[in-house]
C-alpha positions as CSV (number, residue, x, y, z in Angstrom):
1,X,188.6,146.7,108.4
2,X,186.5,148.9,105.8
3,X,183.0,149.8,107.4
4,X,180.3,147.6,107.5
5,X,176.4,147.8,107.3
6,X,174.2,145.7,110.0
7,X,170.5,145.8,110.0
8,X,168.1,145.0,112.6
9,X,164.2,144.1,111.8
10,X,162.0,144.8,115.0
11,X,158.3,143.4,114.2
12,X,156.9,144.3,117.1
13,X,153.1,145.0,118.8
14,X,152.9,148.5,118.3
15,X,155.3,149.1,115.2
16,X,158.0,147.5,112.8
17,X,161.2,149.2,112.9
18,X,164.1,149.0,110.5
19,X,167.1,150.0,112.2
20,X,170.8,150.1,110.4
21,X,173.8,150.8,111.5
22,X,177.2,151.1,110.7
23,X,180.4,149.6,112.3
24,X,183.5,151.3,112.1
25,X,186.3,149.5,113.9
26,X,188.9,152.2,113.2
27,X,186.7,154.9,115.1
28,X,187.9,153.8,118.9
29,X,185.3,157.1,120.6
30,X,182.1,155.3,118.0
31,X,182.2,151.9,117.1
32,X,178.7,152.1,116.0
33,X,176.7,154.9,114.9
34,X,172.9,155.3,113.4
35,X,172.6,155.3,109.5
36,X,168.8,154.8,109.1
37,X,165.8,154.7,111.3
38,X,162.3,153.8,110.0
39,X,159.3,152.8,112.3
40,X,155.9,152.3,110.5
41,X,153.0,151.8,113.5
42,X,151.0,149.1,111.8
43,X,149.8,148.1,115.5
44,X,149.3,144.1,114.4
45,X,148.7,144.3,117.9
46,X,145.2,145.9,117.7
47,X,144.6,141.9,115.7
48,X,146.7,139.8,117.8
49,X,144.9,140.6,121.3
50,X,141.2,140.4,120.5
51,X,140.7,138.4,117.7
52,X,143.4,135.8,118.1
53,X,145.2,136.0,114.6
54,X,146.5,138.4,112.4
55,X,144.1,140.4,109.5
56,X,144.7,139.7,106.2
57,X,145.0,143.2,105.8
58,X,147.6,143.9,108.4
59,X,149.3,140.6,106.9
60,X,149.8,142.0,103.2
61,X,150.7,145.6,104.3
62,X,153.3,143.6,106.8
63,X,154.9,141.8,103.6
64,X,154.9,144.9,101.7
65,X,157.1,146.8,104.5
66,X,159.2,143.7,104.3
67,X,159.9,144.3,100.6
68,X,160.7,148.0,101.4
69,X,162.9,147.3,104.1
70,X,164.4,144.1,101.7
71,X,165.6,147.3,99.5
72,X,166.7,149.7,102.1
73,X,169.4,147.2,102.7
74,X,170.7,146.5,99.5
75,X,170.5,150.3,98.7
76,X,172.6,150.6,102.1
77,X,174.8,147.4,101.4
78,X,174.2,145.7,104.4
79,X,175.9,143.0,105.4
80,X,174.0,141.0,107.8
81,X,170.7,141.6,109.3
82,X,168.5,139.7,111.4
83,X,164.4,140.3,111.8
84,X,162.3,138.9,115.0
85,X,158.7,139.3,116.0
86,X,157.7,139.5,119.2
87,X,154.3,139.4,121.3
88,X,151.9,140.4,118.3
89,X,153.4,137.5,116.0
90,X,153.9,135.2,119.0
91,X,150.2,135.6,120.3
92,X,148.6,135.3,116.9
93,X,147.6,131.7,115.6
94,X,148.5,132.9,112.3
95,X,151.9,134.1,113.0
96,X,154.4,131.2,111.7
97,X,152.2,130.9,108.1
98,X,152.9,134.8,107.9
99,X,156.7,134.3,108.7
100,X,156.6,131.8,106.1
101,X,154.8,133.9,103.7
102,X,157.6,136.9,104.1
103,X,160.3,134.3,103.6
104,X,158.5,133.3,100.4
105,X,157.9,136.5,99.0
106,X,160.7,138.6,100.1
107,X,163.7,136.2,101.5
108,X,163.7,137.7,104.5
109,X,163.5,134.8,107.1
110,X,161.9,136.1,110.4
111,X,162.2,134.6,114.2
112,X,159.7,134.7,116.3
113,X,161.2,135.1,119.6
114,X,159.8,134.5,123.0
115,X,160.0,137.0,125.5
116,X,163.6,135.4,127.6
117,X,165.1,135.5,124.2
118,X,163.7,139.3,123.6
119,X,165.2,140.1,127.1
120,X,168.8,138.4,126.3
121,X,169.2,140.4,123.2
122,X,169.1,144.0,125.1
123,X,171.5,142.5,127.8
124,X,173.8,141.1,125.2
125,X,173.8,144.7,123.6
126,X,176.4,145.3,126.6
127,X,174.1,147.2,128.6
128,X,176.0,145.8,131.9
129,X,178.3,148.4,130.8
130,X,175.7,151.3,132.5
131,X,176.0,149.1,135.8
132,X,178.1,149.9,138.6
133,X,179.4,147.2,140.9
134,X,177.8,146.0,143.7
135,X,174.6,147.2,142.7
136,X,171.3,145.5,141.5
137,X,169.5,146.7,138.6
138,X,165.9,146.1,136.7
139,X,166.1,146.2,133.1
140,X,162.5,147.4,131.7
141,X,161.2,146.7,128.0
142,X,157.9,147.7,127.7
143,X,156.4,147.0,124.5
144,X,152.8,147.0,122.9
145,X,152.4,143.5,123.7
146,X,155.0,142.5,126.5
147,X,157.1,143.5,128.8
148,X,160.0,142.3,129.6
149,X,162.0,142.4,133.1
150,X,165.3,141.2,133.8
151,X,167.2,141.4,137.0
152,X,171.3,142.3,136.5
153,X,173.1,141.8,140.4
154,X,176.9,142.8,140.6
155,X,177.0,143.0,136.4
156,X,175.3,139.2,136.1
157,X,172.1,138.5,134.3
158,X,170.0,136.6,137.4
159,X,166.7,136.9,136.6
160,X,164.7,137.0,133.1
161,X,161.0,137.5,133.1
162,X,158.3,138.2,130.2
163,X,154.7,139.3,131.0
164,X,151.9,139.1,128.5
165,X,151.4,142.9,129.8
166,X,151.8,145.5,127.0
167,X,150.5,149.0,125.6
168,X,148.7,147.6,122.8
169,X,147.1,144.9,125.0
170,X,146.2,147.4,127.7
171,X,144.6,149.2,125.2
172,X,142.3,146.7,124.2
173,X,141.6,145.3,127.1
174,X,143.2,141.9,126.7
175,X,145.7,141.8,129.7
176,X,144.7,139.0,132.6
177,X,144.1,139.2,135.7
178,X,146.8,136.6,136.6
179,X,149.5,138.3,134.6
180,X,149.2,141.3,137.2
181,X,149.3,138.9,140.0
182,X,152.4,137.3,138.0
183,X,154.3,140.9,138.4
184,X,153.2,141.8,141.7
185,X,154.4,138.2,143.0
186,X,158.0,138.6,141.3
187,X,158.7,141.6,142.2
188,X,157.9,141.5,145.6
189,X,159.9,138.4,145.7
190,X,163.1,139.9,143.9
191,X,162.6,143.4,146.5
192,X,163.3,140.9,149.3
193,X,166.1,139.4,147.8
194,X,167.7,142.6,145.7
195,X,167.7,145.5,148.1
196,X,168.2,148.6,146.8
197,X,166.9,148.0,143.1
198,X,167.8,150.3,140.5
199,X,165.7,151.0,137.0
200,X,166.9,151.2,134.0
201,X,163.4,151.6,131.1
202,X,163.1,151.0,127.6
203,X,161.2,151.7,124.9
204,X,160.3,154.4,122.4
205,X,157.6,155.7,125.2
206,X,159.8,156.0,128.7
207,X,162.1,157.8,126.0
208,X,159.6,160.2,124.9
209,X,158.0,160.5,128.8
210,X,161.8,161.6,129.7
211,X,161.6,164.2,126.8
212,X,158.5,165.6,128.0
213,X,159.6,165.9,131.8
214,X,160.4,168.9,132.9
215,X,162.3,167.6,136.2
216,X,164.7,165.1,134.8
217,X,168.3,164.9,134.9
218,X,169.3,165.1,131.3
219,X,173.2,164.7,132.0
220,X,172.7,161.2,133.6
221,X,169.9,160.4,131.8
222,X,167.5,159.7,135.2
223,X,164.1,160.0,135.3
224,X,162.6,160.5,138.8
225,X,159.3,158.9,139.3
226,X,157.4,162.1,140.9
227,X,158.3,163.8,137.7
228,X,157.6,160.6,135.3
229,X,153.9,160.7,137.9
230,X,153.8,164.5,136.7
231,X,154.3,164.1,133.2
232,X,151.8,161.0,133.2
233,X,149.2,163.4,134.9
234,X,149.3,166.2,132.4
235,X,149.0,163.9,129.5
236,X,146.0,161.9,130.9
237,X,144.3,165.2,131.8
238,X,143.4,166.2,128.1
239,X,142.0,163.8,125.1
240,X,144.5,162.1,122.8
241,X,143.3,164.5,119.9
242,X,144.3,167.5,122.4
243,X,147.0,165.6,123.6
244,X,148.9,165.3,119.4
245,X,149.0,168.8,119.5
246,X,149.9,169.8,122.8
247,X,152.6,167.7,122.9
248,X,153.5,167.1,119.5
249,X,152.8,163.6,119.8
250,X,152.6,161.0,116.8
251,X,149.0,159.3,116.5
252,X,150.1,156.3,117.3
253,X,152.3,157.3,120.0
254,X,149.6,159.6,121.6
255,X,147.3,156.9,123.6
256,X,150.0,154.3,124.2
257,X,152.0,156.6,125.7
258,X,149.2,156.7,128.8
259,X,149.5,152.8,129.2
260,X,153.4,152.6,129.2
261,X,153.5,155.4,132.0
262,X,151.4,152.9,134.5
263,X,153.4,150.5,133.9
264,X,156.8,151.9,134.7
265,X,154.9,153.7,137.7
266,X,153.5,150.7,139.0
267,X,157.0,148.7,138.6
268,X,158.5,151.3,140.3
269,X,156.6,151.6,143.1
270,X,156.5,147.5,143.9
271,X,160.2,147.5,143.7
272,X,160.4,151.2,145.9
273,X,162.8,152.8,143.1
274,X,163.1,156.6,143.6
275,X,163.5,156.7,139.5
276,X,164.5,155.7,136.2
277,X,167.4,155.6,134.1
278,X,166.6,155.9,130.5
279,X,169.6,155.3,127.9
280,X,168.5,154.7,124.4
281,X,169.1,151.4,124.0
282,X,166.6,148.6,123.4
283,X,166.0,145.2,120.8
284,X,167.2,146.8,118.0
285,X,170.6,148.0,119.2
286,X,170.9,144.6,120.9
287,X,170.4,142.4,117.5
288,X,172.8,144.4,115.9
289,X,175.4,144.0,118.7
290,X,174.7,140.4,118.6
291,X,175.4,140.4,114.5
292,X,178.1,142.4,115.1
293,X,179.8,140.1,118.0
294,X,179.0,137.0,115.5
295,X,180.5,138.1,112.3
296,X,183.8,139.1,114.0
297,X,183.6,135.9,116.0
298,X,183.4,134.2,112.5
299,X,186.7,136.5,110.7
């Protein structure tokens, strides 16, 4: 089998990320490895959560990424690709027409998924393969308008959850009451069930929160939660202008970054994990393992 080109479109609350890789089934130590990476923070999110749709604005620089990304991939040959939208796209009463309108003017057709479907994506991207037996693990996505939680016991998907609880939405103030209460009820419920409960996080931010820490274990990829408390405290201590340079953080990773870290703190603590494991996987990876599994599936 020659290598092959799959590309993933993430259209998410905070950014829109192009992700492509290749497979190479000859290469038994790498059956996949990165060939491009773009993530453009158009935060449709900022729309989606207070006014209730998305800008017309945000909408036509949205369909001009698509067209970009449309010729990434035929510059990079890809074979297959699949794009979904989550929480920004899913919240907004004009998300389907704006689907529609990228199919129209670019081809590419776009799913907006819900947040069980987001959450079956990563754990189809063989992530039980980090689990131990006998154990019980919480998978965390947190995004810029969801998170997502899903509960792996003994290496079997048990539990899927989706809050409307994000970075994005934090930020703007848009996250209910009830949705908190939502968390806090689950989890208490699954702790009583699922004793001891290991974290694994996801995300661009729990990635760059680990990269930051200075007490981490960088080998096995765990993040304890007095350090991830740490790191949260020196970045909320200085402005987010202060906070770019000090920490050489992108703009639009600067003040999310904050909101992310309390919500892996506070899902830590309800569940009483002693830390986090951060690989570097997440809905990208998982849509192109999915593509992957389907086209060989089909041969």
């Amino acid at each position: 089998m020659k290598k092959i080109n799959y590309a993933a479109i993430d259209i998410g609350s905070n950014a829109v990320r192009l992700l492509i890789k290749c497979v190479n089934e000859e290469n038994s130590s790498e059956l996949m490895s990165k060939v491009q990476l773009i993530r453009i923070p158009l935060r449709l999110g900022e729309d989606a959560f207070t006014i209730g749709y998305i800008s017309d604005e945000k909408a036509k620089k949205l369909i001009r990424l698509m067209k970009a990304y449309k010729q990434l991939m035929k510059i990079y040959e890809v074979a297959d690709y699949r794009a979904c939208a989550t929480s920004a796209m899913r919240d907004s009463s004009n998300g389907r027409q704006i689907a529609k309108r990228i199919h129209k003017q670019t081809g590419i057709l776009v799913e907006i998924i819900d947040g069980q479907e987001e959450a079956h994506i990563v754990y189809n991207n063989h992530i039980e393969q980090l689990f131990s037996s006998g154990q019980n693990y919480l998978y965390v996505d947190v995004g810029g308008g969801s998170t997502e939680i899903t509960l792996i016991g003994n290496g079997e998907l048990k539990h899927s959850y989706s809050y409307n609880i994000g970075t994005v939405r934090m930020l703007s103030g848009m996250v209910k009451e009830e949705e908190k209460e939502k968390l806090h009820a689950d989890l208490t419920a699954l702790l009583e069930k699922y004793t001891p409960i290991n974290i694994i996080g996801s995300g661009g931010n729990i990635n760059k929160l680990f990269r930051l820490a200075e007490k981490k274990d960088k080998k096995n990829g765990f993040f304890p939660i007095e350090s991830l408390r740490e790191t949260y405290e020196s970045l909320k201590a200085v402005p987010t202008t202060e906070r770019i340079k000090l920490f050489k953080l992108k703009p639009d990773r600067a003040d999310v970054i904050i909101p992310a870290a309390e919500i892996f703190i506070e899902i830590a603590t309800l569940v009483k994990a002693t830390g986090i494991m951060v690989p570097t996987i997440g809905l990208s990876d998982g849509i192109i393992d999915s593509l992957y599994t389907k086209n060989k599936t089909a041969r």
